[in-house]
C-alpha positions in Angstrom: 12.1 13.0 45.0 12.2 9.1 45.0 9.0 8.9 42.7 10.0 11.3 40.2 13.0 9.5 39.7 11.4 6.3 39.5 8.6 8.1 37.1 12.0 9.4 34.9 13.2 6.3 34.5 9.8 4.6 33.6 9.8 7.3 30.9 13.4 6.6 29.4 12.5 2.9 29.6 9.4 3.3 27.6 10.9 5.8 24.8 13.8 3.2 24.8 11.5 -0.1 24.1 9.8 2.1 21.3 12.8 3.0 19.4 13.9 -1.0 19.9 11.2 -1.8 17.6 13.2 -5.0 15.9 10.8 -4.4 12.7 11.7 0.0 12.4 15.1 1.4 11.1 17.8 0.3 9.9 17.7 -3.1 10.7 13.9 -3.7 10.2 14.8 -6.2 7.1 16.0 -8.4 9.9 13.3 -8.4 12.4 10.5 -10.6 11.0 10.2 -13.4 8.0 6.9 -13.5 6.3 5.5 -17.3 5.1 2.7 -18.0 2.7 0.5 -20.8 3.6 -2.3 -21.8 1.0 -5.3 -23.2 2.5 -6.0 -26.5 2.3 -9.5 -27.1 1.0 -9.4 -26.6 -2.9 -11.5 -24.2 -3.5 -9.6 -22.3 -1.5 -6.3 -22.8 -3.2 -7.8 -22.5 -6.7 -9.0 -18.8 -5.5 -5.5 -18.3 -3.9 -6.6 -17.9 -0.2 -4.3 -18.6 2.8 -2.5 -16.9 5.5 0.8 -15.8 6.2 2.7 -16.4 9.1 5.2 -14.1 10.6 7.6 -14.7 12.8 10.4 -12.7 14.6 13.9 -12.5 14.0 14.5 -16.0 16.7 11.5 -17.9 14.7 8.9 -17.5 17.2 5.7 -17.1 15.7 4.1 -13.5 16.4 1.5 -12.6 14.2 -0.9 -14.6 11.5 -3.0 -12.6 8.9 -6.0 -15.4 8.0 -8.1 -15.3 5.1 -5.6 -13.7 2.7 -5.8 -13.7 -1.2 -2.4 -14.1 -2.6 -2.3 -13.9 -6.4 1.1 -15.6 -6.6 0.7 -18.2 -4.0 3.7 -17.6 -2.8 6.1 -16.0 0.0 8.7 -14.2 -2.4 6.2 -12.0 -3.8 4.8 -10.5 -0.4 6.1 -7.2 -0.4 7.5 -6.2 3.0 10.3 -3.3 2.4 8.3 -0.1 1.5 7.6 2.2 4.6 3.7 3.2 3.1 2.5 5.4 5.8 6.1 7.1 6.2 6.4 5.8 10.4 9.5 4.5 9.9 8.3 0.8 10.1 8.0 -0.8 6.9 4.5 -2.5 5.9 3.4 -5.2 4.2 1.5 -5.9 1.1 0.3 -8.7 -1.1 -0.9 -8.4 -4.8 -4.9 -10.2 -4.2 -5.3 -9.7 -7.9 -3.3 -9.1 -11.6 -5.4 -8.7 -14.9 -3.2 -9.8 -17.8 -2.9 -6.0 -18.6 -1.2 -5.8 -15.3 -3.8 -3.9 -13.4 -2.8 -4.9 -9.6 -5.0 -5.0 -6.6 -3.8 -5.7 -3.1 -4.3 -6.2 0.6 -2.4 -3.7 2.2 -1.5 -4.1 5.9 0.4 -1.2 7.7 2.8 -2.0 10.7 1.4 -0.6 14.1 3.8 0.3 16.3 2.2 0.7 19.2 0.9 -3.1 19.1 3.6 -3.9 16.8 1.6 -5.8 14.4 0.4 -5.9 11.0 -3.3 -4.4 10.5 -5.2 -4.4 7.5 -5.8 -0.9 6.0 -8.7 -0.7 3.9 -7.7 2.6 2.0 -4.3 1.5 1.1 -5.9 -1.6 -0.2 -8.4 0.4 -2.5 -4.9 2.0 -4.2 -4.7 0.2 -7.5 -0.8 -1.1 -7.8 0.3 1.2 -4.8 3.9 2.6 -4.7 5.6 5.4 -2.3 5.7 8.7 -4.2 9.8 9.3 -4.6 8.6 13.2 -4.6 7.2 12.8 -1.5 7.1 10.0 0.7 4.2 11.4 2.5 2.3 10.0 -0.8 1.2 7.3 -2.7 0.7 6.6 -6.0 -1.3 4.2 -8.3 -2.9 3.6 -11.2 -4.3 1.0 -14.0 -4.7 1.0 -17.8 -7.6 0.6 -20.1 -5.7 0.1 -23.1 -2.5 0.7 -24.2 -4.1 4.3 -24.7 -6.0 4.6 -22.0 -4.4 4.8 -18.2 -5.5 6.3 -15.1 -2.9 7.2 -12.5 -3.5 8.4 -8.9 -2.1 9.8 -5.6 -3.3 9.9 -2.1 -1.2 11.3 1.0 -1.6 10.6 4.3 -3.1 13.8 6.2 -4.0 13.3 10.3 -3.4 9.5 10.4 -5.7 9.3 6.7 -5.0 8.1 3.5 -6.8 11.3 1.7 -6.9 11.4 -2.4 -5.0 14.3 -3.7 -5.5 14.1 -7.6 -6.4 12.3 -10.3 -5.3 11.8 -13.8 -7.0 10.1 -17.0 -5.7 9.7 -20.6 -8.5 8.3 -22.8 -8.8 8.4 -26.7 -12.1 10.2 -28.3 -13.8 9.0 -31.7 -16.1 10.6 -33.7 -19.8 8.5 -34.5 -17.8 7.0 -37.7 -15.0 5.2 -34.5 -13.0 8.2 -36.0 -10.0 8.8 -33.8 -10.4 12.6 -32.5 -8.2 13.7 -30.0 -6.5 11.9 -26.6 -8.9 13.5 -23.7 -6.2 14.6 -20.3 -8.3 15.6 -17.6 -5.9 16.3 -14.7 -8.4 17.0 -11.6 -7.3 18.1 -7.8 -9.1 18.2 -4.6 -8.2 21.1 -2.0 -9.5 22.2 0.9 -12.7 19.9 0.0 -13.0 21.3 -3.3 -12.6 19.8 -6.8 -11.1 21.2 -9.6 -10.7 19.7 -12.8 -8.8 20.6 -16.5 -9.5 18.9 -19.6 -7.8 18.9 -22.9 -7.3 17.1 -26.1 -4.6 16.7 -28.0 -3.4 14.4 -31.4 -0.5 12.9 -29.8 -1.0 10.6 -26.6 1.5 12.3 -24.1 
């Protein structure tokens, strides 16, 4: 009787420590500071690589990401509210890269609980300009542009732990052989149950 109690009470303790997560709910905005530190060899700060240095809510240090490329070079832009992967624990990203069109990449770290630090996720990373779908924050969307008439815009959800693309969709102007404009091409294309499917159509107006 003695051990299942003791075995109870290990269980309450555990289930107790995991919802204490400092970085998870409400008052995860409080539980870590995030610090930019450029490199110091100067090829290294002209490409914009450092680390970043978190700490916990008392200052200690608990975590550093090395070999980081930061566009900004700076700690205000690392982007540390937005909950990518829908656990509850907010994650981090940092914009590696912004083309004066404002096509954005990043390096995208999601918060594991379990180890209760940052790790690098390679699929979130491959998500140009990534942003929680407000439909469905399951989701993430994306996207770049080609040209003031020419965008792409994407969206991924996360199925069985797994950043899986859901659909695509392009906006590109046509021309004839004379650079004649034609028609703006939409091709809107989905992918279920392993399959593709795709739609096409042109029209004289761009949306």
């Amino acid at each position: 009787m003695r051990r299942i109690a003791w075995i109870a009470l290990l269980c309450c303790w555990s289930c107790g420590a995991w919802a204490a997560d400092p970085w998870c709910g409400a008052r995860g905005k409080s539980g870590y500071t995030f610090e930019w530190v450029a490199q110091d060899a100067a090829e290294a700060a002209e490409a914009a690589v450092g680390s970043i240095r978190i700490r916990n809510a008392s200052g200690t240090p608990v975590q550093v990401l090395d070999k980081v490329r930061n566009h900004y070079q700076d700690s205000a832009s690392l982007r540390t509210r937005e909950d990518f992967n829908n656990d509850g624990c907010p994650d981090l990203v940092v914009t590696s890269d912004m083309a004066a069109i404002g096509n954005e990449s990043v390096e995208a770290f999601l918060y594991d609980r379990k180890t209760k630090r940052f790790v690098r996720s390679d699929a979130l990373s491959q998500v140009p300009g990534p942003n929680v779908d407000p439909q469905d924050r399951n989701c993430v969307t994306g996207g770049w542009k080609g040209g003031a008439e020419d965008v792409y815009s994407v969206r991924h959800c996360w199925k069985k732990g797994k950043l899986v693309l859901v659909s695509e969709y392009d906006i590109s102007p046509r021309y004839d052989k004379q650079a004649r404009f034609q028609c703006y091409l939409h091709t809107e294309t989905s992918y279920r149950k392993g399959k593709k499917h795709t739609r096409t159509k042109c029209t004289k107006t761009f949306d």
